[in-house]
VMD Tcl script that draws the C-alpha trace (Angstrom):
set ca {
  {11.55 5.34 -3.85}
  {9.82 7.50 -1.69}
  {11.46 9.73 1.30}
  {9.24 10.55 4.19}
  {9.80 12.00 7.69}
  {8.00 12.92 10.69}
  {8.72 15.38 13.36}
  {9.29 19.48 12.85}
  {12.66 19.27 11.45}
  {14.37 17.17 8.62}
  {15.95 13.57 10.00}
  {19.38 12.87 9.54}
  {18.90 10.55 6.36}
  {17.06 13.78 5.20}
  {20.05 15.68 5.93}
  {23.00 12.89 4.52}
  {21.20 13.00 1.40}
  {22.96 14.42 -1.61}
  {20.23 15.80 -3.26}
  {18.91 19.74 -3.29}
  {17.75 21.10 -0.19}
  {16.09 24.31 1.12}
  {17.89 26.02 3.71}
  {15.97 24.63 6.16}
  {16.89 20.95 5.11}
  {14.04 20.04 3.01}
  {14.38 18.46 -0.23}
  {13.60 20.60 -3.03}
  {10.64 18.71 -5.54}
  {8.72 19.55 -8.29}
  {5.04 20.35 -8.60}
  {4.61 16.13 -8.66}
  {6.44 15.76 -5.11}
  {9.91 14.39 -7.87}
  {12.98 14.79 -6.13}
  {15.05 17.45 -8.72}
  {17.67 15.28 -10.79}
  {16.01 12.22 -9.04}
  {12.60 11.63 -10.88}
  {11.91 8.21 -10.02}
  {12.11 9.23 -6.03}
  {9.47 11.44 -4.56}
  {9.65 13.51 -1.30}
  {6.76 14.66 0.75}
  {5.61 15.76 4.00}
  {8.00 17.45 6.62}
  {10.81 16.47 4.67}
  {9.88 17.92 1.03}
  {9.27 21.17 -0.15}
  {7.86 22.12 -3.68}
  {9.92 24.34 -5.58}
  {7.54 26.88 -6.50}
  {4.70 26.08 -3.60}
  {6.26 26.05 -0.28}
  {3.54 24.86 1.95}
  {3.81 24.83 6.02}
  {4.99 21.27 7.41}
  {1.91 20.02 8.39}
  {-0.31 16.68 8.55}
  {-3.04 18.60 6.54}
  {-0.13 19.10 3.69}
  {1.65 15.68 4.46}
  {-2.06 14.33 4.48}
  {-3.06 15.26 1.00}
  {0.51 14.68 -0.23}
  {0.12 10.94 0.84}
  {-3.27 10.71 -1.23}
  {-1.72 12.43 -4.32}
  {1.25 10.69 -4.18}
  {-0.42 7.35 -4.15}
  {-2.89 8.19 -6.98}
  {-0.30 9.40 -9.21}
  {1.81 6.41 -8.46}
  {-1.29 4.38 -9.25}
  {-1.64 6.28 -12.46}
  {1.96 5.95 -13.61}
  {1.91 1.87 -12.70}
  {-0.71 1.85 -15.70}
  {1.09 4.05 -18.21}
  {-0.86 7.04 -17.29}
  {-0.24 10.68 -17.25}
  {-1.24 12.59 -13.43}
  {-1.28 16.31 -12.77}
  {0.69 18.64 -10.21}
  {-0.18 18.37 -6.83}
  {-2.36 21.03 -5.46}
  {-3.07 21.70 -2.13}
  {-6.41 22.76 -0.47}
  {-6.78 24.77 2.61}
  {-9.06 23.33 4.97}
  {-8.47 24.79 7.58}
  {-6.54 24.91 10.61}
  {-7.82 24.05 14.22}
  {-5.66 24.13 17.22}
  {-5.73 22.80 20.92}
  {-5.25 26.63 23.42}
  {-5.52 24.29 26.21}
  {-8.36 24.99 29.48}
  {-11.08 23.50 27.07}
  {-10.41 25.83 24.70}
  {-9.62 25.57 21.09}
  {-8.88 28.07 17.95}
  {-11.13 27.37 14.83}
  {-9.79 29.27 11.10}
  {-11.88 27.67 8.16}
  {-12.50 29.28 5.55}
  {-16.40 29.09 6.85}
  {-16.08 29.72 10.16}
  {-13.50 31.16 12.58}
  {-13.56 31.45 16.53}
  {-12.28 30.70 19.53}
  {-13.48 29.09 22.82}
  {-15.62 26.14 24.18}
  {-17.94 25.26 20.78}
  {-14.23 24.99 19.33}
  {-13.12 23.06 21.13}
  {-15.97 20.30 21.21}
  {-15.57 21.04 17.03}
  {-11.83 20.27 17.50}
  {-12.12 17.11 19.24}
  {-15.04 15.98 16.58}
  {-12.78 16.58 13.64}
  {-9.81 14.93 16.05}
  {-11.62 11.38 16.31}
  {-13.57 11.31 13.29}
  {-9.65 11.16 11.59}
  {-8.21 8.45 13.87}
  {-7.60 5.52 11.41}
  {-8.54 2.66 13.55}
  {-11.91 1.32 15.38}
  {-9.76 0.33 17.97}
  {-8.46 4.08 18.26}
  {-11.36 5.65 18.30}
  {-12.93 3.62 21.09}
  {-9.66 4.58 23.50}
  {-9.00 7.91 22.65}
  {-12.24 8.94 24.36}
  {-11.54 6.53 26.71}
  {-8.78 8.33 27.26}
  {-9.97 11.79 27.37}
  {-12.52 10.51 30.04}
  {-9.77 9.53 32.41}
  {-8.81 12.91 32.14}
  {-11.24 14.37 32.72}
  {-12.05 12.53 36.26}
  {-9.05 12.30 37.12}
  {-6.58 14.37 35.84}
  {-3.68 14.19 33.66}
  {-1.12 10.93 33.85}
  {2.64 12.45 34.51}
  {3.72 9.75 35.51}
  {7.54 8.60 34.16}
  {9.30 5.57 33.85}
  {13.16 4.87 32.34}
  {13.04 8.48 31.40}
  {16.52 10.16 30.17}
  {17.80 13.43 30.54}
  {15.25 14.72 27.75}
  {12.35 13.37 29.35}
  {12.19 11.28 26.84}
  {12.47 6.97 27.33}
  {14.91 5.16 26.02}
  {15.82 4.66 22.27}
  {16.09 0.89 20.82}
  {19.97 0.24 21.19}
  {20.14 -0.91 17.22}
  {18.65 2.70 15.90}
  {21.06 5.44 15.92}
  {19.40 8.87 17.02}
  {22.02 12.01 16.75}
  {21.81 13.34 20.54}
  {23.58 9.50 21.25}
  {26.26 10.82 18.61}
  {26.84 14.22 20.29}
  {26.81 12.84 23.52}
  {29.62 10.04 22.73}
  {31.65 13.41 20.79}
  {31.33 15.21 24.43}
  {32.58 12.48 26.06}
  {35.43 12.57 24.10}
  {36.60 16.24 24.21}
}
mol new
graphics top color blue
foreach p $ca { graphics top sphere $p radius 0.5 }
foreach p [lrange $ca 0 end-1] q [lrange $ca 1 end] { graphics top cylinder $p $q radius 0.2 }
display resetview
């Protein structure tokens, strides 16, 4: 089994696990991503945290998580022994907005224009799909001629639209308890 989350915060799946957590809600693993007391179910990304290593929850970690996870899962299907994970720092490269980004490598560091043409480089070269990587510049075209789409439909009070009816998502479940009181 392996548990996996998205977002900044552990889900509540994450969190109605019985299973040890940081105080922030992550589960607690060992250096190979094993859940403690739970070795045949692994937990990475956002919603793991090794013991001994705690890493920021980030794609770059969740990233190379994914790709260690599914070698050493390869490995053990055929009998074989795999090392701890171990994480290397890339880098970090961040949208400041304006045409502007921040660049910390651990060849280069800045901030500005060049950064932000490197940013967007490194952004599309990673999009997974052809398809992708045709409309996201697409997309940042539009943009730039005509400015950014605000436009809303169905929104709710979070500016957020709609969940599917048949997936539970906790603000529903506070809502329906504030109702109630």
């Amino acid at each position: 089994m392996v548990v996996w989350s998205t977002g900044i915060g552990p889900r509540r799946v994450v969190s109605a696990l019985d299973v040890p957590k940081t105080k922030n809600g992550r589960i607690i693993v060992d250096s190979h991503l094993k859940v403690t007391r739970f070795p045949n179910v692994s937990a990475l990304g956002d919603c793991g945290q090794i013991e001994d290593m705690p890493l920021a929850a980030t794609a770059q970690v969740a990233q190379q998580q994914g790709k260690y996870l599914a070698k050493r899962l390869n490995a053990e299907g055929k009998g074989q022994q795999y090392g701890p994970f171990k994480f290397i720092f890339r880098g970090i490269m961040l949208y400041a907005g304006r045409n502007k980004s921040v660049v910390d490598t651990p060849f280069l560091s800045g901030y500005g224009f060049v950064e932000w043409i490197m940013w967007r480089s490194v952004y599309l070269t990673s999009l997974g799909s052809l398809l992708n990587k045709f409309q996201v510049p697409a997309e940042w075209l539009r943009t730039l001629l005509w400015g950014r789409d605000i436009t809303s439909f169905g929104d709710d009070e979070r500016g957020c639209l709609p969940h599917h009816p048949t997936i539970p998502e906790p603000w529903i479940d506070d809502k329906k308890e504030k109702e109630k009181e």
